[in-house]
Each structure stands twice: as structure tokens, then as C-alpha cells.
N, C-alpha and C positions, 0 to 999 in steps of 0.2 A: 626846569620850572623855577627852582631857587634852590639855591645852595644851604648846606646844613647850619650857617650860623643860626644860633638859637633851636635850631630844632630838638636836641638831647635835652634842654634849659626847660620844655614846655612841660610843666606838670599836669599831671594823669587829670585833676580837676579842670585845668584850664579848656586840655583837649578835650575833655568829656563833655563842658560846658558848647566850646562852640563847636562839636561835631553834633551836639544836638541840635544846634542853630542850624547848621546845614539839612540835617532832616527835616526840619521845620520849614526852610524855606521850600524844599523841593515840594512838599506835600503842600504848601497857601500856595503856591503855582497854581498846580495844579489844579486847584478849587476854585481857584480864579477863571481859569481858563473853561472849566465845563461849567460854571455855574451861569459864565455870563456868555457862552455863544451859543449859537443859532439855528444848528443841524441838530437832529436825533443822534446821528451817528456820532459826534463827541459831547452834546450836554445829556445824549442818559445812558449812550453806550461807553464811554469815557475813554474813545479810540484815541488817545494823547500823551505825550511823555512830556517830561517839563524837569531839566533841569540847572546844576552850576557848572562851569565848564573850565580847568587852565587853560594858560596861552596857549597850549601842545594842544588844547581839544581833550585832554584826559578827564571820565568824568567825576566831578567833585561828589556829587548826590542826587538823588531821584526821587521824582514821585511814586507813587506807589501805583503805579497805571499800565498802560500797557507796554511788555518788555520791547515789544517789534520796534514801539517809536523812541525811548528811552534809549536804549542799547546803540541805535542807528546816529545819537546823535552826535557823539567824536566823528562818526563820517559826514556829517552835514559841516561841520567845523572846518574838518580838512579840503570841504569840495569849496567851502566859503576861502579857504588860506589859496588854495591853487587857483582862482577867480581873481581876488582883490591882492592878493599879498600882504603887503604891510597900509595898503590903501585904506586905513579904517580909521575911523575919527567919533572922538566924545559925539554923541545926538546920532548917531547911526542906527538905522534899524531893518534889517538884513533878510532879504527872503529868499532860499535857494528849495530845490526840490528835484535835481537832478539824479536818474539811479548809477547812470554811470560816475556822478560825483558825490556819490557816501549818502547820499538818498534812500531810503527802506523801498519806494517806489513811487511814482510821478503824483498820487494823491495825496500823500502825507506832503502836505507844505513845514518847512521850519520858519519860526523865524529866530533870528540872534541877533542880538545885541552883545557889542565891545563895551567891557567896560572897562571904565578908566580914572586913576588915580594919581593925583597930581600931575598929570597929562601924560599917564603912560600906562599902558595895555596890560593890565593883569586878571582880568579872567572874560567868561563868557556867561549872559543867562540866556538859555534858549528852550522852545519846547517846539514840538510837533500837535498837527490835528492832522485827521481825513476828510478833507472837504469834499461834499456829494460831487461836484461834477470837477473835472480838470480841463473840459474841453477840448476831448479828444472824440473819435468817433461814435462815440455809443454813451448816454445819458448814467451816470454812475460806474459799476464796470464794466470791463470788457475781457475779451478771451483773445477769439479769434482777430487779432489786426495784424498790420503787415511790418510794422517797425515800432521803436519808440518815441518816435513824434507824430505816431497815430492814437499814443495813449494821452496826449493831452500838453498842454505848454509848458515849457522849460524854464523856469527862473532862476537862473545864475547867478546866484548870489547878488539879485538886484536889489538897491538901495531904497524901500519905499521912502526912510527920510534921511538926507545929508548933510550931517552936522545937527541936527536937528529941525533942520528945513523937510514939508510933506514935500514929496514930488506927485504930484494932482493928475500928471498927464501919466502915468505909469499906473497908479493906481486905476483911473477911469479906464484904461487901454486891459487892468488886468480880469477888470469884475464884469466887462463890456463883453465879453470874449470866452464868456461862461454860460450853460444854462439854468442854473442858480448863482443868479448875482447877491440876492440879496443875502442869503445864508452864509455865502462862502465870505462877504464882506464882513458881515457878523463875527463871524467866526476868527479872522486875521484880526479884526478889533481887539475880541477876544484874547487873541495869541499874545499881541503887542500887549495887553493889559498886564500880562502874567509875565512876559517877560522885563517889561520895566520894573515889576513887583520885586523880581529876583536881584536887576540890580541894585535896587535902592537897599536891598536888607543887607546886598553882600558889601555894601558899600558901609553901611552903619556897621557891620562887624566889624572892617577896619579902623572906623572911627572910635569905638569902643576898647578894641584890642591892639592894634597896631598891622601895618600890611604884613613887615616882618612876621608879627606869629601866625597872621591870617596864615601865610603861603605856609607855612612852615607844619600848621595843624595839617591843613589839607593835604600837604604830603607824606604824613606819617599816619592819617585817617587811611589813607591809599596804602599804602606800606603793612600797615595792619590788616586788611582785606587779601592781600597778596599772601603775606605771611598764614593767612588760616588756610586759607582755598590747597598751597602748597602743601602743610601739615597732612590735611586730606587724603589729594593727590598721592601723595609719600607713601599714605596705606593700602593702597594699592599693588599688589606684589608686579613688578616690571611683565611687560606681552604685551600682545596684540590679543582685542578681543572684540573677534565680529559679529555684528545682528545677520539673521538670517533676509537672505535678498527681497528687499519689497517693492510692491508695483505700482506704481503711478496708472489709473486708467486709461490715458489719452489727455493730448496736448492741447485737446478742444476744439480741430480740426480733422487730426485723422484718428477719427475712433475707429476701437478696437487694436488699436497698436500701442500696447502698452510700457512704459517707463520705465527703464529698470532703477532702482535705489541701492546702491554698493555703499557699507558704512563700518570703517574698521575704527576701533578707539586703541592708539599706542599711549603705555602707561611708561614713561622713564625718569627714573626718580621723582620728582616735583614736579616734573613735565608733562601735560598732557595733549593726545595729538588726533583729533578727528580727521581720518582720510576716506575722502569720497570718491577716489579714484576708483573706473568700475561703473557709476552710474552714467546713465545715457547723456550724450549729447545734448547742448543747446536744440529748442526747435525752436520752427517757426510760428508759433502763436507766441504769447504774453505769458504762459507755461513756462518762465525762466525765473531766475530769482537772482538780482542783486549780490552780488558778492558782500560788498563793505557794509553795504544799507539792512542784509536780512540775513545771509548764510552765515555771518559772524553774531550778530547780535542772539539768533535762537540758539547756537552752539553755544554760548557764554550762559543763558538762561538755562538750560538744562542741563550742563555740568554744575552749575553753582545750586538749578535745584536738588541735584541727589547728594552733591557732596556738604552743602552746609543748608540743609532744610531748617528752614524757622521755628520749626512747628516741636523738633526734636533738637537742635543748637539750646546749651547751656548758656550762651552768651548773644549779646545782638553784634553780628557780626553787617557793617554796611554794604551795598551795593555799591561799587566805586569802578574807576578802571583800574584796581590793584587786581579785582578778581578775572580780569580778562589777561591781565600779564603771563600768566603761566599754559595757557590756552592757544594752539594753534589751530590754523582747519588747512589741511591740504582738498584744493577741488581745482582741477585742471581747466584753465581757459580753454573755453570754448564749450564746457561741460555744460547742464542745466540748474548746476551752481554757481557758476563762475560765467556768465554769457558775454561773449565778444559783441562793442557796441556795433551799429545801432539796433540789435535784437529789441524786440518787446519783451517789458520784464515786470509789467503789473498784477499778474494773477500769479501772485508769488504765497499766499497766505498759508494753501495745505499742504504743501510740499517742506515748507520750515514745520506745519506741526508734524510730519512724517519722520522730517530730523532728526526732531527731538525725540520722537518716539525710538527712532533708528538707534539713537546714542545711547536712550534707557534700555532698549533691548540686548545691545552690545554686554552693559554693563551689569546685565542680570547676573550673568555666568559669575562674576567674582564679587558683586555688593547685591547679595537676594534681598537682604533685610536693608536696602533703601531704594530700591528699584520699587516698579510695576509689571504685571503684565500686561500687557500691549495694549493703548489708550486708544480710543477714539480716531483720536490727533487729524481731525477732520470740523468744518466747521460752518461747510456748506455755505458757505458767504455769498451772499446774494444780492442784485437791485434791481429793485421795479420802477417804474416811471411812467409819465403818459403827460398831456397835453390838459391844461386847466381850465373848460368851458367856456367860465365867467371871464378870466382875464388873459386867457391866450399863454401862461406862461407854464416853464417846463414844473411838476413837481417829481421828486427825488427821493427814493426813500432805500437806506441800506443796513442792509439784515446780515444779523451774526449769531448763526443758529449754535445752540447747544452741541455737546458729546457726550462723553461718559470716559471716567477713569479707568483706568485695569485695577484688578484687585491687590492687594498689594501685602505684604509680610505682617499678618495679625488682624488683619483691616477686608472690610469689602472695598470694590472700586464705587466712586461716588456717581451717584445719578444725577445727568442731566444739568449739567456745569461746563461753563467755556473752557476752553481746551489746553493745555500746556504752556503753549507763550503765547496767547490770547490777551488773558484776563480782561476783559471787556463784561459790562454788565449788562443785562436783558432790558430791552423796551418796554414798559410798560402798555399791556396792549390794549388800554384805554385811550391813552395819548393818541397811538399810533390811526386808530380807529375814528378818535377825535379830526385827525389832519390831512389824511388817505381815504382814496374811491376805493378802501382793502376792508374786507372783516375777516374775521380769524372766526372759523366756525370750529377748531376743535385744535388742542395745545394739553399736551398730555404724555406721559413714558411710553413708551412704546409697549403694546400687548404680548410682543413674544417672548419677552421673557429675560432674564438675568446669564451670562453665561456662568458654566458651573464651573467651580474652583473649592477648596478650599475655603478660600476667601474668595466669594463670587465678582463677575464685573459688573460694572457701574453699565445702566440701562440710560439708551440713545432718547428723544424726544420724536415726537408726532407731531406736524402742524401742517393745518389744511386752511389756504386762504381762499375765500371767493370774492372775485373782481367785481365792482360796482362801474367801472368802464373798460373801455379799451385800455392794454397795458401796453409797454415792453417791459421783457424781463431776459436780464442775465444771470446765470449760474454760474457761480466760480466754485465749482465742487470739483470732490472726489470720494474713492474710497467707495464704490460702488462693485469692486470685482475686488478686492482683496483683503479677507477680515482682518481685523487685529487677533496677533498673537495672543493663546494662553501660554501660560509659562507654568515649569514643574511639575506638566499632566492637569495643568486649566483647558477647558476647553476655548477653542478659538470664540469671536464676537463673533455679531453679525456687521454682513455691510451696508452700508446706505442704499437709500431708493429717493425717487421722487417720479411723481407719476400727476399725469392733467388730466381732470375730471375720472377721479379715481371711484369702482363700483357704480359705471355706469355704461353704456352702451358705446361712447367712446372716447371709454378710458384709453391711454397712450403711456405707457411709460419711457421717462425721457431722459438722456445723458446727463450727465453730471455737469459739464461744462455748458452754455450755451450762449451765442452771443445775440441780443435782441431780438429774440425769440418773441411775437407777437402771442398775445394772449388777450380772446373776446372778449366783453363782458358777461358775466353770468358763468364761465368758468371755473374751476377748481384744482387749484395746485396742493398737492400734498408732497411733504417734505419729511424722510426718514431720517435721523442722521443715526451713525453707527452705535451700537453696543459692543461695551470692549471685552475684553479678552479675563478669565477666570485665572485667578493665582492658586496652584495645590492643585492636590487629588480630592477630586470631590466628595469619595466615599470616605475620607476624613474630616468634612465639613461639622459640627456642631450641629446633630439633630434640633432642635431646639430654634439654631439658628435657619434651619430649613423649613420649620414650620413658622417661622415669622415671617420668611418672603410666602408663603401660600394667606395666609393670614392679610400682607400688604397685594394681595394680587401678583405680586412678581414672576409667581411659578406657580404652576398646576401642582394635585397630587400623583397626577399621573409622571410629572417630570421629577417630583419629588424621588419618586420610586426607581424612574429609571438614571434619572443622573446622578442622585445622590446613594438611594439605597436606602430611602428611611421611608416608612410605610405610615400614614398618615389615615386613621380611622373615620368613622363619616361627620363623628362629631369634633373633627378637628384638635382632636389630639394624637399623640405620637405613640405607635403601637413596638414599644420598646423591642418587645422577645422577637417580635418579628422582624425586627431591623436588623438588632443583633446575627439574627441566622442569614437574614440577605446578605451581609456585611462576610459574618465568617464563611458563608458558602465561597461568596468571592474567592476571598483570603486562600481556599481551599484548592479552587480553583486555578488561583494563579503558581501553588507551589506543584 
């Protein structure tokens, strides 16, 4: 990227000064980008990454949005460099979304812009969105299709402007050829706003500072990232340490033939190595996942979440490609991490949250006190669709259901929060109500209950829509046949459901995947997502602490008694001496 002149010369103020610049711009991206486009699914679900990029594609800094598209986008870089080559010029503004070219998946569009000073190439601003339709066969997502140019159009790094010239006929050719034109048009508007936003600032930093310190910060901002992540890593005593094998329900086509998940984590010295060798095959639906675009980007978020958490780091340590340097993933071509083109490889979402759960489970055995027990890592992703009365057009609407966290060292798991390398925020379900033939007659934690731990897990959500017309609906789910892990004698979660016209005469409970599934009007879908997995022995829980979930509804007294051991009197307080004796009977019991 540039050589070390100057770089020892930069003092600690100057770098502090413009790596906060760099945090700053990723995050006005960002706000640019969801503030002014046009879907629900990036202005209130803020499905988008947005940031600065070197020539190499390594990335400078990030929004604070979702890791899927953020993390993916050095590989949108590289699919842009093996496309154009050095074919790039000042006024360019760049659209690719290929998954076999460093693509997260055929919905996430990027776009990037070169930029350039004194008429030469020194970095990139770019972000991602989900646009509701890609133009493939089925109206938002899909599951079941037969390759991936059934999931929607391929843009190869095409130029919508040249030199700064619009190209008119490529644009009308891209939005013509969509069943939401006008949103998705919205929405690249959108993109292009936030990424011009990025160059103009990164260009004023050089104006300000010089290009010299400019490159010079940003590679010792990277340098710095690499150096903690390794620190980390280092403490780590050297082995192989593997999660217990987990199951994918079916590929969305042949249910009941489940997936296997094999996920070993090699620790040597500074070095860390995800191997997925072991897990199943590539299949034949859209049940694959991108290598460059998804099976890297969620491995770097969830090493980086346990080894340098925000929440517990002394110091702000940045998101860069410094913390992805010491980070490898072994997953064998042709695996359903690794998919040989032209597989379909868009219903990619819960299989990276099983990932990342995979990596967290691994790494219980030797980091308990910054691990979880077993998460949600499900997120039931879903879209509905249907045919518009009054004007004949398609509308579009895509849903990103809630989880629950496992409980974790001192802590309960958290109820009813997006899932591990999600972070996406909830629809407001007045909007949603305001814009859709949808209402939501009930949206609420789920009744059964907390699993017991110690530190209990974080409780899954409840949501029941009923349709005002005819629909389609896709389900890009899982986690319906295999709970999340407890960990240290936590009890397991529960697994998801979803069920059509649920407590009624014909209710139907329905697979997790499904691809345009018709649904009448006056219908009822109800939607489970999982409850995670409990941390500890529960009969070491904080009485005290068991009578505040009975209290919030969480847990019966009856489950108080049998999972915890603490005996709960009618008027809702804690019947000490009798706990006590449940408690040492056990005790007694077990010796």
C-alpha cells in the first residue's frame, strides 16, 4: 500500500486525530445511506455496510452496521479488480454483486467508487444495501432454485457512471428488470450518496494532512488492530479446540435430511485457524454460503467478538483489515462453505449465525469468562409479497426476526435481540402496518420460558401476522430440530417453530425453509424463533435472581422448584430454609 517513509515520524496526536476522522466518516456513510433510501430493509432495518477502502481492498474503517456487509466488502473490491483491472478512472461509480466475485450474496448490491488524487488511484469508498427484489425467481428471497443466476442479475462490476458520465441505458436496463423498481432505485441513489460522501471527506483529509501521512495513518491504524487481535490470540494456550457437531435442518428442498456442521478452532502462537472440514457438502438449493463474501466475514466478527469485546476492552481498539490478518478459515471446495460456481448461494444468513455460534462453542473449553452458551444464532429471515390492487405493482416486504443470546460468565443471555453477526434493528410495526396488506396481531417473548443455567438464556420472540390479501411467503429459516447448547451443566434452549393458522382447526405447522409458499387472505402465521441455551448449574443460580424471572413472567414457580431448587411461597417471596434443604438434599444426593 505505501512504504514506511514517514510512518515512525507520525505522532500519537496526529494518528489519534485522523483515525478518528476515519471513524467518523464510516459512520456519516452510513446515515446517509439509511437515512435517505427507500426499502424498510435498509432505512429501518439498516441491512448496510459503508466504508474506506486501500488500493489492496484492505479495509480502512466501518460503519457500525451490519458485519455481513461491512466485512464482505475487501471481497467486492477484489471481484471489482478481477473485472476492470486497472480500467478505473476519476467520475467512476462502480456496481458489482457477484457471490462467486467476493459478494456476501446476489442481494447485497455494492457500489464503489475509485478514488483519486492528483490523477492516481489511492483508495476506495464503498458500502453495500439489500435491495428487496434482485430479479431472480421468487419476489424477495428464495431457497429452493436450481443455480445462481436463478437468484437474480449479476453486475460485474458495471459502471453506472464513466469518468463521470450516467450511463442511462444500463441504469433503465437495471431497474426495468426488477419487481421493485422504484425502491431499489431509491436505494443505489442512496448508496451513490454515501459513497461520494466518503470520497469527498477522504479527499479533504489529504488536503488537510498530506497523502503521504494520509496512507501512512491508515496503515499503522491497521498495524495497531493486527497487533491487539494477536496479543489475544497469543493467550491462548496452543490445540485444537472443537464445538460439538451441529445440525443444519434441511437444505429447503430435501427435508428431513439434515446438515452436518464440523467446526474445529487451531490456536498457534498469534495464529488463529477455523477448520470446517467435516461439514456436509455443497447442496442443491441456495443453502450454500459464499466463501469470500460470508464464511470469512462472520469468522473475523466472531473472533474479534470474544477476543477484543467493546463492552470489556480498556482501550477502542478499530475494526480494520489488521484484525482479519492473523485469521484463517480452512472450508473445503465444494463444501457448503466453500460452493463450486454455479451453485445457488443466497439463503446463506443462518448458517454464518451457526458459525459463529460454532467458533463461540469451540472456544468455551479454554475462554469460559468471554464465551456464551449456545445463542439463538437463527434469525428466521423471511419475505412476504403479493400483487397491488390499485396499481398492479409488485410490493415487497423483508423480515429479520429476533433470537436470544446464551447466558454468559456473571450475566443472563439477553432477550429477544438480533443475532451475532446480524446487528440489524427491528421495523417499527406501525410503519410496517402503515405500508402492507400485514397486521401483527401479537409480538411478544415467548411463554415457555428462560433456559436454566446459572446464568439463565436470553428468551426467543412470538410473532403472529394475519394477511389482509393473498401473499407469497418465503422462509429462509432454521433451527427447528436442533437447540442451542447449554454449557457447564446449562440446560439446552428451545428450537424454533412456525406454524399457519396456529389454535385453530387448520392449524399446519410448517418447515423452516420454504420457497413461495402461498398464503390466503384472512390467514395466520405464527413465527417462534429459538431460546438459547443456560450458562452454569442452575441449582447455583441466585435465589433472589429466580424469583425476578417468576416476578417478570419468565418462569413458573413450579419450574422455579424443579430447575432451580428454590421454593417460591404464594405470596411471592423466597422460602429460604426450604430451599436451603432442596438444595443440600441434592448436594447429598449427588455424593
Amino acid at each position: 500500500m505505501t512504504d514506511n517513509k514517514g510512518y515512525e515520524n507520525i505522532d500519537p496526536v496526529t494518528l489519534g486525530v485522523i483515525a478518528g476522522s476515519f471513524n467518523s466518516i464510516a459512520k456519516e456513510m452510513a446515515l446517509v445511506l439509511y437515512r435517505m433510501a427507500y426499502s424498510s430493509i435498509i432505512r429501518e432495518s439498516e441491512d448496510l455496510g459503508a466504508g474506506l477502502f486501500d488500493i489492496d481492498g484492505n479495509e480502512i474503517c466501518e460503519s457500525d452496521s451490519t458485519p455481513m456487509h461491512i466485512g464482505s466488502l475487501p471481497g467486492y473490491i477484489d471481484g471489482v479488480r478481477h473485472f476492470l483491472g486497472d480500467n478505473m478512472n476519476d467520475g467512476d461509480i462502480i456496481l458489482h454483486n457477484n457471490p462467486y466475485y467476493g459478494a456476501s450474496h446476489t442481494p447485497d448490491l455494492a457500489i464503489i467508487i475509485p478514488i483519486f488524487y492528483e490523477g492516481k488511484l489511492v483508495a476506495f469508498a464503498a458500502n453495500t444495501g439489500h435491495v428487496l427484489d434482485a430479479g431472480g425467481m421468487s419476489p424477495g428471497l428464495m431457497v429452493d432454485v436450481v443455480d445462481v443466476y436463478a437468484e437474480g442479475k449479476h453486475y460485474n462490476a458495471i459502471k453506472l457512471y464513466n469518468k463521470g458520465e450516467k450511463n442511462e441505458e444500463i441504469w433503465r436496463h437495471i431497474f426495468e428488470n426488477v419487481r421493485t423498481p422504484k425502491e431499489n432505485k431509491g436505494d443505489v441513489e442512496a448508496m451513490i450518496a454515501s459513497a461520494k460522501l466518503g470520497k469527498k471527506r477522504y479527499l479533504e483529509l489529504i488536503e488537510r494532512y498530506s497523502l503521504q501521512t494520509v496512507l501512512a495513518a491508515q496503515k499503522r491504524w491497521m498495524d495497531y488492530s493486527e497487533e491487539m487481535i494477536r496479543k489475544e490470540i497469543a493467550k491462548i494456550p496452543d490445540g485444537v479446540y472443537k464445538a460439538p457437531t451441529g445440525w443444519l435442518d434441511d437444505d429447503g428442498r430435501n427435508y428431513g435430511q439434515r446438515l452436518r456442521i464440523e467446526t474445529s478452532v487451531i490456536v498457534n502462537g498469534s495464529d488463529l485457524t477455523v477448520d470446517l472440514s467435516g461439514s456436509s457438502g455443497q447442496v442443491e438449493t441456495a443453502y450454500n454460503v459464499p466463501f469470500s463474501g460470508s464464511t470469512l466475514p462472520a469468522t473475523y466478527t466472531i473472533v474479534r467478538s470474544i477476543l477484543l469485546d467493546e463492552a470489556s476492552s480498556e482501550v477502542f481498539i478499530p475494526q480494520n483489515s489488521g484484525i482479519f490478518k492473523p485469521i484463517k478459515v480452512e472450508a473445503p471446495l465444494g463444501s457448503i462453505w466453500n460452493p463450486k460456481a454455479p451453485a445457488a448461494c443466497t439463503a446463506r444468513i443462518n448458517q454464518v449465525q451457526r458459525l459463529a455460534d460454532q467458533i463461540n462453542l469451540a472456544l468455551s473449553e479454554v475462554l469460559p469468562d468471554k464465551t456464551t452458551a449456545g445463542n439463538a444464532a437463527h434469525v428466521h429471515f423471511n419475505s412476504y409479497a403479493g400483487i397491488k390492487e390499485e396499481s398492479g405493482d409488485y410490493w415487497v416486504y423483508i423480515e429479520v426476526n429476533e433470537g436470544s443470546y446464551g447466558g454468559r460468565y456473571g450475566k443472563d443471555g439477553l432477550d429477544s435481540v438480533d443475532n451475532l453477526v446480524a446487528n440489524t434493528r427491528n421495523n417499527p410495526i406501525e410503519e410496517l402496518e402503515m405500508r402492507l396488506p400485514m397486521r401483527c396481531n401479537r409480538y411478544e417473548l415467548r411463554e415457555e420460558g428462560a433456559s436454566a443455567g446459572k446464568w439463565r438464556g436470553g428468551i426467543g420472540i412470538v410473532r403472529t401476522w394475519e394477511f389482509i390479501t393473498d401473499s407469497l411467503f418465503t422462509g429462509e429459516g432454521d433451527r427447528h430440530t436442533d437447540p442451542p447448547r447449554g454449557v457447564f451443566g446449562g440446560k439446552n434452549g428451545l428450537t424454533g417453530s412456525m406454524t399457519l393458522n396456529p389454535d385453530t382447526d387448520g392449524e399446519q405447522n410448517l418447515h423452516a425453509k420454504l420457497t413461495n409458499y402461498k398464503i390466503r387472505k384472512g390467514d395466520l402465521l405464527e413465527i417462534r424463533t429459538p431460546c438459547a441455551g443456560g450458562y452454569g448449574n442452575p441449582f447455583e443460580r441466585d435465589p433472589q435472581a429466580v424469583l425476578e424471572d417468576i416476578l417478570d413472567d419468565f418462569i413458573t414457580k413450579e419450574k422455579a422448584k424443579e430447575d432451580y431448587r428454590v421454593v417460591i411461597r404464594d405470596d411471592l417471596t423466597i422460602d429460604e430454609e426450604a430451599t436451603k434443604q432442596l438444595r443440600q438434599g441434592l448436594e447429598v444426593l449427588k455424593s
